[in-house]
C-alpha positions as CSV (number, residue, x, y, z in Angstrom):
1,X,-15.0,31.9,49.7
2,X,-12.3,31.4,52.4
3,X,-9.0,31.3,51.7
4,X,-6.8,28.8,53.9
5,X,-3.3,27.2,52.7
6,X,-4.3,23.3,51.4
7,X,-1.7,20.3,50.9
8,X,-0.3,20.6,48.0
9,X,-0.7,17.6,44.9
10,X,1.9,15.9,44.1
11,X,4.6,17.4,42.4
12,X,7.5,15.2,40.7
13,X,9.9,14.5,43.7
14,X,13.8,14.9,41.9
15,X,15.2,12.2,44.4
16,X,13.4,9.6,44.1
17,X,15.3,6.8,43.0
18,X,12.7,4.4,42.6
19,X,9.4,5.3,40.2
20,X,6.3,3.9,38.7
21,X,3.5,4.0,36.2
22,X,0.1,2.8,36.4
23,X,-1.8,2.5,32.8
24,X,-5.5,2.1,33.4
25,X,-6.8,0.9,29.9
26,X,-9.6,-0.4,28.6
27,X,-9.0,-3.7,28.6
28,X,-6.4,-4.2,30.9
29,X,-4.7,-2.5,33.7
30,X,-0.8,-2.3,33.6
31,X,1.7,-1.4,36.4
32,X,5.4,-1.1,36.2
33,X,8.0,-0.2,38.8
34,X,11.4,0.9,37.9
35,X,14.3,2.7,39.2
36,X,16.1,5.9,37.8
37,X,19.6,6.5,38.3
38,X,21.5,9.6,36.1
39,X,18.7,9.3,33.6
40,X,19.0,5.5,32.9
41,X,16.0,3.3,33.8
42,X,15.8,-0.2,34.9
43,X,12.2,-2.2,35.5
44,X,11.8,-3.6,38.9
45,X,8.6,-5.1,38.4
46,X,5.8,-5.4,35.9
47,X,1.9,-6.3,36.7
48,X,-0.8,-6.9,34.9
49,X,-4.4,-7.9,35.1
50,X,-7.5,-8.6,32.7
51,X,-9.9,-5.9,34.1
52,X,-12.1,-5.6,30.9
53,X,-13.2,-1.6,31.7
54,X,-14.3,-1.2,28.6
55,X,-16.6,-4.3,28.8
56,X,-18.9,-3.1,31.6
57,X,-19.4,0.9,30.3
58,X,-23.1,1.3,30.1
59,X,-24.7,3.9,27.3
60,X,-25.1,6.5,29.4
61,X,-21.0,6.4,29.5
62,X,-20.9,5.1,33.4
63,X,-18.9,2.0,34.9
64,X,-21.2,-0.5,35.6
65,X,-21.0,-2.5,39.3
66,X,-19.4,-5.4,38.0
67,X,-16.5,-3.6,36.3
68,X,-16.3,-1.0,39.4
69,X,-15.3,-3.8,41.9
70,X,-13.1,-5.5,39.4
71,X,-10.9,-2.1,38.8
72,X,-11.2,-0.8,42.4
73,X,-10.0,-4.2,43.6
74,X,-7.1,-4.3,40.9
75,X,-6.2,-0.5,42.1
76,X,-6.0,-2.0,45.5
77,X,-3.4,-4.8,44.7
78,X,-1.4,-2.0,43.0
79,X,-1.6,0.3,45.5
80,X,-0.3,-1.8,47.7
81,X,2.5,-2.1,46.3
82,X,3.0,1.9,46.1
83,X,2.4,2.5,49.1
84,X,5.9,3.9,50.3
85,X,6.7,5.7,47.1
86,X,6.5,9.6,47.7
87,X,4.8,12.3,46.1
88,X,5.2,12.2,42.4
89,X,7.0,9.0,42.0
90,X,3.8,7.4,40.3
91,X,2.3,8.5,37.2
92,X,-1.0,7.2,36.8
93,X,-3.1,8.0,33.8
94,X,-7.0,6.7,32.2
95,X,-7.3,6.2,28.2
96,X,-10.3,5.8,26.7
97,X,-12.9,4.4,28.6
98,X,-12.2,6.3,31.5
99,X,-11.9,9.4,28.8
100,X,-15.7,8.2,28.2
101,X,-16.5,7.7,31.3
102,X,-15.1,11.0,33.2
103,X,-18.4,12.3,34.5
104,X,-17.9,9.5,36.8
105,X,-16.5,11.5,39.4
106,X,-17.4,8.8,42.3
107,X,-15.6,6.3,40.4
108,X,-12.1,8.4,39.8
109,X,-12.2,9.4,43.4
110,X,-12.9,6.0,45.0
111,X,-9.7,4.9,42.3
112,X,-7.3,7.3,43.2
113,X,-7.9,6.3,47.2
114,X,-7.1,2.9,46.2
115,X,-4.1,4.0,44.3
116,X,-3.4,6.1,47.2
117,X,-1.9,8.5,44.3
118,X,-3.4,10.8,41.5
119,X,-4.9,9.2,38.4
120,X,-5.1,11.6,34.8
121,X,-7.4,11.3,32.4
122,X,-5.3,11.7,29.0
123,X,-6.7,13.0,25.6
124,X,-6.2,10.3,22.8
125,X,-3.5,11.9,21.2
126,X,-1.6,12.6,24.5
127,X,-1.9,8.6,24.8
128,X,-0.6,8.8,21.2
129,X,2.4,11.0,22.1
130,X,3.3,8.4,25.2
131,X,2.8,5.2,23.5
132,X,5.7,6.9,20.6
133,X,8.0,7.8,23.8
134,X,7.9,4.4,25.4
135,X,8.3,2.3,21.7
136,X,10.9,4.7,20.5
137,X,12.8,4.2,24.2
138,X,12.6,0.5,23.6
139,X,13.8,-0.4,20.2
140,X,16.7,-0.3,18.4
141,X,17.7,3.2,16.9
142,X,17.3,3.2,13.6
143,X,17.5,5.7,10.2
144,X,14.3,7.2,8.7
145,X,10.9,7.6,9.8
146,X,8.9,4.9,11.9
147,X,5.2,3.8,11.9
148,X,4.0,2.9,15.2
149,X,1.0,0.9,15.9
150,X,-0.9,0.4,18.9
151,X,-4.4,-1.1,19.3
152,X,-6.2,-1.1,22.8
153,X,-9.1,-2.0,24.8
154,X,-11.1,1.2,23.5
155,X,-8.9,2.9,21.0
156,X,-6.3,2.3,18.4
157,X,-3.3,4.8,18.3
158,X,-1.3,5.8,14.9
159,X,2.5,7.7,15.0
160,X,4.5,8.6,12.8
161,X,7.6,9.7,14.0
162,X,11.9,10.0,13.6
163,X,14.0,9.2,16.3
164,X,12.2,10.0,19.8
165,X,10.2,12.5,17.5
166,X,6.3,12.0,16.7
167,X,5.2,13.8,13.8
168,X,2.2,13.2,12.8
169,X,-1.0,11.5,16.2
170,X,-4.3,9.5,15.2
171,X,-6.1,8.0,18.0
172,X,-9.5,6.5,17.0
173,X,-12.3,5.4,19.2
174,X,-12.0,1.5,18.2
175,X,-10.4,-1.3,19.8
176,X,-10.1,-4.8,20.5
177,X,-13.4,-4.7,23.1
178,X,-15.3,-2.5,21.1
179,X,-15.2,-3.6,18.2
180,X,-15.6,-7.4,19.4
181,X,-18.7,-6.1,21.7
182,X,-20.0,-4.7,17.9
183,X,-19.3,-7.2,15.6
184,X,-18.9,-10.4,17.6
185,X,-21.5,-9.6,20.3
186,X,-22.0,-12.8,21.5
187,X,-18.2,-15.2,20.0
188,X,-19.5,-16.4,16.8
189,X,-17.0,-15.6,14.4
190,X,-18.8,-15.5,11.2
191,X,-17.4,-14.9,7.5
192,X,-20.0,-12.2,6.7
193,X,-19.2,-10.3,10.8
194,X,-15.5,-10.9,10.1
195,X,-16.4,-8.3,6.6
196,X,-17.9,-5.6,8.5
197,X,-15.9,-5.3,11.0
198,X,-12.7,-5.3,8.7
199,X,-14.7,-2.7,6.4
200,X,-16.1,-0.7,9.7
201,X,-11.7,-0.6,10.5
202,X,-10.8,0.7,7.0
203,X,-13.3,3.2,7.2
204,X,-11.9,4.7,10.0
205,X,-8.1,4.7,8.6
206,X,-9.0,5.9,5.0
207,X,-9.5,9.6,6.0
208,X,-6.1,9.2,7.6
209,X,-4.3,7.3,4.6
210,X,-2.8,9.8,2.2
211,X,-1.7,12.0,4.4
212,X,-0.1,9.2,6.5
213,X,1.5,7.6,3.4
214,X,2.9,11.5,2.0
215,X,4.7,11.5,5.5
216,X,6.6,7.8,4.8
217,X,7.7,5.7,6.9
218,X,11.0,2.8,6.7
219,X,9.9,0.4,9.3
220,X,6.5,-0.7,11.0
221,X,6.1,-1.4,15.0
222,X,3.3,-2.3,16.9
223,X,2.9,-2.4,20.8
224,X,0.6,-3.7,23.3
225,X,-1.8,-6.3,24.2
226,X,-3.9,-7.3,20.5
227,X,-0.9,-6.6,18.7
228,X,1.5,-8.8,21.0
229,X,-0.8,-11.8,21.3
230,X,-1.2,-11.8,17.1
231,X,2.4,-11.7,17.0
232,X,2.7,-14.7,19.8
233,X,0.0,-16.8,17.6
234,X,1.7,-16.4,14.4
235,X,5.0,-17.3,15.6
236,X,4.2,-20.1,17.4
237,X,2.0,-21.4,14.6
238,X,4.7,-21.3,12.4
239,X,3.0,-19.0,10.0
240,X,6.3,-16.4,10.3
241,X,9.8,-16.4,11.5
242,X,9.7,-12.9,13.0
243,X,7.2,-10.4,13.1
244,X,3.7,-10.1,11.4
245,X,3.2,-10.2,7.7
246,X,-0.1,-9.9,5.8
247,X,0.2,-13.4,4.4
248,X,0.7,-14.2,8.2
249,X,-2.5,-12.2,9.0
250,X,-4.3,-13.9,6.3
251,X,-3.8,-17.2,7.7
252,X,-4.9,-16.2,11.3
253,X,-8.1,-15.1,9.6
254,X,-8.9,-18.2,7.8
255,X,-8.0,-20.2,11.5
256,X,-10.3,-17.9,12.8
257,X,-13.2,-18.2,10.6
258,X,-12.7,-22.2,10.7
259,X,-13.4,-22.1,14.5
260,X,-16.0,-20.0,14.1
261,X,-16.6,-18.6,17.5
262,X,-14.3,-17.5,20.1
263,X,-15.0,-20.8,22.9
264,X,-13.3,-22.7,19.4
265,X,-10.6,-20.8,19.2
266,X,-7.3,-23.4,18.9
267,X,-4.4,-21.4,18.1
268,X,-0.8,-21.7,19.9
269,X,0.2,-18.7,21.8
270,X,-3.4,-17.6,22.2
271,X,-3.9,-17.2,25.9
272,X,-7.3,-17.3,27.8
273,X,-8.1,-13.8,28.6
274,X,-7.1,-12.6,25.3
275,X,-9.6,-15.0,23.3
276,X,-12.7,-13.1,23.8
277,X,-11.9,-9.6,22.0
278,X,-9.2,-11.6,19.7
279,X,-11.4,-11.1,16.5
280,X,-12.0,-7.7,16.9
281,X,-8.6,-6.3,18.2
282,X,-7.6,-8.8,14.7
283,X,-9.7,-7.2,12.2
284,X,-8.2,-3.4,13.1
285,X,-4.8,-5.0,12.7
286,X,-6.0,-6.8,9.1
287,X,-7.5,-3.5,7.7
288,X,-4.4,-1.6,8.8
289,X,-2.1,-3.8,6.9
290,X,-5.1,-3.8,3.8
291,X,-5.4,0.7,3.7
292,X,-1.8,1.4,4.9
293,X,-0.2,-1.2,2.5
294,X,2.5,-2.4,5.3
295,X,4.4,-5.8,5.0
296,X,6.1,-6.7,8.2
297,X,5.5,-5.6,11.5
298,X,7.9,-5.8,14.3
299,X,6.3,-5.7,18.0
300,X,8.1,-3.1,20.8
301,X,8.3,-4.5,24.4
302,X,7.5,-0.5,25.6
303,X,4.1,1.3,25.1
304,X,2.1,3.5,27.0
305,X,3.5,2.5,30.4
306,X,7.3,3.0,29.6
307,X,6.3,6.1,28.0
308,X,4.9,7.7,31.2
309,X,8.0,6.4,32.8
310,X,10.3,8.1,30.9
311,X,8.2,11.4,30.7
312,X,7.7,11.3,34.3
313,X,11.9,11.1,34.4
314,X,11.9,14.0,31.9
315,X,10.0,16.1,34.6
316,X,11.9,15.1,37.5
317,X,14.9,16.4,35.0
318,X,13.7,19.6,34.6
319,X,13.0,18.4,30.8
320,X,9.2,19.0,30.7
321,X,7.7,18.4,27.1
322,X,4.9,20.9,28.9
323,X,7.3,23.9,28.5
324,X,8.0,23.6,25.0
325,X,3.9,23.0,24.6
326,X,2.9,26.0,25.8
327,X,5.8,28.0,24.1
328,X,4.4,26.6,21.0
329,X,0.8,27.5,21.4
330,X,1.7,31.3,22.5
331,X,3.6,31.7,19.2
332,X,1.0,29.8,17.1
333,X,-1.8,32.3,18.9
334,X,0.3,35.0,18.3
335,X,0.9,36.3,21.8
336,X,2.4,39.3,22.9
337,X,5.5,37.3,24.1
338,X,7.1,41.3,25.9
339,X,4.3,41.5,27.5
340,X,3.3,38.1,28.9
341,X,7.2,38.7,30.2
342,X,5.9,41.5,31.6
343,X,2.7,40.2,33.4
344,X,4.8,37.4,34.6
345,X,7.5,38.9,36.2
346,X,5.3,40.9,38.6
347,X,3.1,37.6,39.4
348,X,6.3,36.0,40.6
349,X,7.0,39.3,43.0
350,X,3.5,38.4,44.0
351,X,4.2,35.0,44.6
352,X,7.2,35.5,46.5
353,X,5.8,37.8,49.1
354,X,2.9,35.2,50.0
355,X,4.2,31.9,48.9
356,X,4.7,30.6,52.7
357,X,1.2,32.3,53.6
358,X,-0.1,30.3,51.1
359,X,1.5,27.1,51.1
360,X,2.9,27.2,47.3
361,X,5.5,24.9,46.5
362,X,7.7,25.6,43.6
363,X,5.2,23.8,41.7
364,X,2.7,26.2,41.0
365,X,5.3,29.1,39.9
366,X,5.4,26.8,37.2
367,X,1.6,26.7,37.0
368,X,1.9,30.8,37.6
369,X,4.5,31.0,34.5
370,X,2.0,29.0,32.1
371,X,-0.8,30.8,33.0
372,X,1.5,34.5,32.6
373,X,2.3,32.9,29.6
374,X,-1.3,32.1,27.3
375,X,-3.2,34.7,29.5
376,X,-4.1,36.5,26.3
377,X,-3.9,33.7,23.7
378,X,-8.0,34.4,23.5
379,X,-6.9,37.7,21.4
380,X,-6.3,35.8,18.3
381,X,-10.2,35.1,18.3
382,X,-11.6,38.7,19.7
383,X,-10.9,40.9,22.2
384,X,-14.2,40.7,23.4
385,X,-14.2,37.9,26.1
386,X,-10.7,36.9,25.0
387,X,-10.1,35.5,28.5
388,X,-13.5,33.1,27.5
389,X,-12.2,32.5,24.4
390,X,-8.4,31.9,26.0
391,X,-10.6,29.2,28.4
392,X,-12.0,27.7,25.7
393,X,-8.8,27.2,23.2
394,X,-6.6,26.3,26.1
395,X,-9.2,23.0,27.3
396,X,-10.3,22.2,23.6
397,X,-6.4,22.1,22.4
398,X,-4.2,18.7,21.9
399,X,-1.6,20.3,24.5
400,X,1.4,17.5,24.8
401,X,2.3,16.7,28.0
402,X,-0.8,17.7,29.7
403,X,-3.7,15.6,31.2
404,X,-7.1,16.5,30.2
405,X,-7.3,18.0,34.2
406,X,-4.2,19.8,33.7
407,X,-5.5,21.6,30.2
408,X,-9.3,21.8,32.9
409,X,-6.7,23.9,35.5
410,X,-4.5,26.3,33.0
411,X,-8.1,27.1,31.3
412,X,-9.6,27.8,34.8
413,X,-6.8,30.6,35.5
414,X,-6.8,31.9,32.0
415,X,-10.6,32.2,32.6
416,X,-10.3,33.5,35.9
417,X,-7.4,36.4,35.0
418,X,-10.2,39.1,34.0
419,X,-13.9,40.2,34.9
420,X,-16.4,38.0,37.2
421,X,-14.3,35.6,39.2
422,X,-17.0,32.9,39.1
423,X,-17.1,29.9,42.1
424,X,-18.1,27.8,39.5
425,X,-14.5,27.5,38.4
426,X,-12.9,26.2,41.3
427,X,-15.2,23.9,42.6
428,X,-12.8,20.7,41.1
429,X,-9.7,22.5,41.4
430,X,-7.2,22.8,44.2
431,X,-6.9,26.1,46.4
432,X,-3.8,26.8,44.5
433,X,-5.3,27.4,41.3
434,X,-7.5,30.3,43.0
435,X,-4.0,31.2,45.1
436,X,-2.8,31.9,41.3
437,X,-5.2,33.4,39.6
438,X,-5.6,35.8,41.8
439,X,-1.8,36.9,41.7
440,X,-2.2,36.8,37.9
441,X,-5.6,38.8,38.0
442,X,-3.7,41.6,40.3
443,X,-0.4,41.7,37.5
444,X,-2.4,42.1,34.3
445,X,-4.4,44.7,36.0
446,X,-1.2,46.4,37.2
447,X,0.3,46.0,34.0
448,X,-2.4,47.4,32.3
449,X,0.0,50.1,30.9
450,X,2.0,47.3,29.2
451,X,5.2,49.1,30.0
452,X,8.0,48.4,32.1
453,X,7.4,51.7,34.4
454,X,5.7,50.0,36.8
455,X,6.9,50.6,40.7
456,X,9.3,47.4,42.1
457,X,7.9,48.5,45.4
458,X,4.6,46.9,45.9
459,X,3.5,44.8,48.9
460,X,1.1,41.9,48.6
461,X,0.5,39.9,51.5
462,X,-2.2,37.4,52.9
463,X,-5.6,39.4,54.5
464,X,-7.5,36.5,56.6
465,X,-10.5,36.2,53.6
466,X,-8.3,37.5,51.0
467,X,-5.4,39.8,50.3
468,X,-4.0,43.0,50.9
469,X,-2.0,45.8,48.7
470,X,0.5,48.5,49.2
471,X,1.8,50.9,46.9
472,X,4.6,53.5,47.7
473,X,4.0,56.7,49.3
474,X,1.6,59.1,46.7
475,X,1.9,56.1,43.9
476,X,-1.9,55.9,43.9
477,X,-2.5,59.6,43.4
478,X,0.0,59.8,40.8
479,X,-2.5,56.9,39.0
480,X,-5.6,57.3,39.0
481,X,-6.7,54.7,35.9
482,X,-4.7,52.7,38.2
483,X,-7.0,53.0,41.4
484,X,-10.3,52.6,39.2
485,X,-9.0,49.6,37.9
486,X,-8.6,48.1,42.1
487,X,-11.4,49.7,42.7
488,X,-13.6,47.6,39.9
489,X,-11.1,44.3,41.0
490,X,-12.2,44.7,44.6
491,X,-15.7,44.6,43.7
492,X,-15.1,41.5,41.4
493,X,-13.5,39.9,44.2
494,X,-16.6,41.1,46.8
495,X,-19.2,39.5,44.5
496,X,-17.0,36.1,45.0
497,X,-16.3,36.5,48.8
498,X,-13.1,37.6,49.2
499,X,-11.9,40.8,49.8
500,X,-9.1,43.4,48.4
501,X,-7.8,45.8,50.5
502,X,-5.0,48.3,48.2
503,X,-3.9,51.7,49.5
């Protein structure tokens, strides 16, 4: 395993002035441009185009040819028009059928070339958390607690949350495609399909509902495509002066039961591209309003998109909801908090002495610091293959703020900190995760004393297949559990190919 300095990923860029996000759903893919100046963002530009992901996933969770072309070919288009922008001046993030569909690995590469910038694949409950930031951004600030709705291609998203606050995240695997693909397979819209799919909708919110309706909530908002076009029918039909009521709703059903399949479908507001997965993306919205007993429903210009906008802002600010995430899970785990400290001071001397040999931008200190950080956050299982367990708690978790690769590369150092340093890890990771982990593996060994009498005086730099350690003058003598403990590590690091040379 050879170690040579990579290019870096992209890292937020402070000075951009112009940013964008990219929301690759399952029904429709989303673009918006904006610029940033002292914190306050104004939209540029906003596309959007019918891709219907969700529509061509085959069982065995893979895109199928048709749907392939159409994404790659709308990724294109958009990339295009990204071009120019620098490193980390687009956020560009998958929901659920690319969640599905992640062991596609051809797929997300030939995307993010078209993109020409880095696509995530979020959990549902990070969508959750972005759709609340971009609603919250985009209405009017108001008193109390606020239910926010959003129903997509492939999942429907449920918030609770006060002021820019979420408190309580739901994302279940239903939405407007899927549940259209189930229950009107083919467009007839039938009295008996409309009843199961409403029922199949309420089954799926019940669990949720007491606790939901203990939190409480003043006002109701929805977001996004089903719940937009619902909205745009009901007006225009007359049926409501402002938002969506249930005797609105009510009326949309019976209009859609009279047509009785989705090529009949004559309703004002109701535009082409939505009219295939209108009954399904309806009947989530109708059992919502049944189990959740709401009344009116106001409907947010900002979702998903604007949320990644103004996270990616909050990064570029130095105000990364990631920080306060992993802060959380090392007291919830019960970490050694003096001791990470510890552990993490000594990686940083580390990285310091070989951060040009290496090619680390400030970036990864960061990634350093988080790793330092929930490096033993496994002990709260066993101390037995804690650094497995660590792994494991670390990728499994709902982390805010963190893609599903991100959560894939903090659990690959935490794994990586102790024991066999397997190649297996690193194969879909960067250089600069192995770069890390190894300056982490070297300070938890050093530090094995967990004390603060540890020499200032060391000397790490870059050997040409791996790395190379000095100690002060006798230091080594003076510790011997100390030079068993390199002596093990360099045969840890022999069975992976690199080599340790300490004296």
């Amino acid at each position: 395993m050879q170690i040579d300095a990579a290019e870096n990923p992209s890292a937020p860029d402070a000075e951009a002035a112009t940013i964008a996000a990219v929301d690759l759903g399952s029904n429709s893919f989303h673009m918006i441009v904006a610029s940033q100046d002292n914190g306050q963002v104004k939209v540029l530009d906003r596309l959007r185009e019918p891709v219907r992901l969700a529509a061509g996933l085959t069982p065995e969770h893979r895109l199928g040819e048709e749907a392939r072309a159409r994404a790659l070919a709308c990724l294109e288009r958009f990339g295009q028009r990204l071009r120019e922008f620098p490193s980390g001046a687009v956020r560009a993030v998958g929901t659920n059928t690319l969640r599905r569909a992640n062991r596609d690995g051809a797929f997300l590469e030939q995307a993010r070339a078209a993109l020409g910038h880095p696509i995530e694949i979020i959990s549902g409950v990070e969508e959750a958390r972005l759709i609340y930031q971009g609603v919250s951004h985009s209405v009017a600030a108001e008193p109390g607690r606020r239910l926010v709705m959003d129903i997509g291609g492939g999942s429907t998203e449920l918030i609770i949350g006060e002021g820019f606050s979420p408190l309580y995240m739901e994302s279940l695997y239903m939405g407007c495609v899927s549940m259209s693909q189930r229950f009107f397979p083919d467009g007839e819209i039938s009295k008996e399909a409309m009843r199961r799919a409403v029922l199949a909708a309420q089954l799926e919110f019940r669990p949720m509902q007491a606790r939901i309706r203990n939190l409480g909530w003043l006002t109701e908002t929805g977001a996004s495509g089903t719940i937009k076009a619902v909205r745009e029918i009901i007006i225009n039909e007359g049926w409501s002066e402002q938002g969506i009521t249930y005797p609105a709703l009510k009326r949309l059903r019976k209009a859609l039961l009279a047509a009785g399949h989705a090529d009949r479908l004559k309703l004002q507001g109701l535009s082409e591209e939505r009219r295939p997965v209108l009954a399904g993306g309806f009947a989530i919205l109708f059992a919502a309003f049944e189990v959740l007993k709401m009344n009116r429903m106001n409907v947010s210009t900002g979702a998903l998109r604007e949320g990644l906008l103004f996270d990616l802002l909050g990064r570029m600010r130095h105000e990364d909801i990631r920080e306060a995430t992993v802060a959380a899970m090392a007291q919830r785990y019960q970490v050694d908090t003096e001791h990470a400290l510890r552990v993490e001071r000594l990686a940083l001397q580390f990285f310091d002495q070989v951060q040009v040999c290496w090619g680390l931008d400030e970036q990864w200190r960061q990634w350093l610091h988080w790793a330092a950080c929930l490096h033993e956050v496994g002990l709260i299982i066993a101390h037995s293959q804690y650094h497995k367990h660590g792994a494991y708690l670390i990728q499994n978790s709902d982390m805010a703020g963190f893609s599903l690769g991100e959560q894939a590369r903090l659990a690959s150092c935490v794994r990586g900190h102790r024991r066999k340093l397997g190649k297996e890890l690193w194969k879909s990771q960067p250089p600069q995760v192995l770069y890390i982990t190894l300056l982490l593996r070297l300070a938890v060994l050093l530090q094995r004393g967990r004390s603060d009498q540890l020499s200032r005086e060391l000397e790490l730099s870059c050997a040409p297949d791996g790395i190379s350690l000095r100690f002060p003058t006798g230091w080594l003598e003076a510790h011997p559990l100390t030079r068993a403990g390199l002596e093990e590590e360099r045969d840890y690091l022999a069975a992976a190919g690199l080599r340790l040379e300490f004296a």
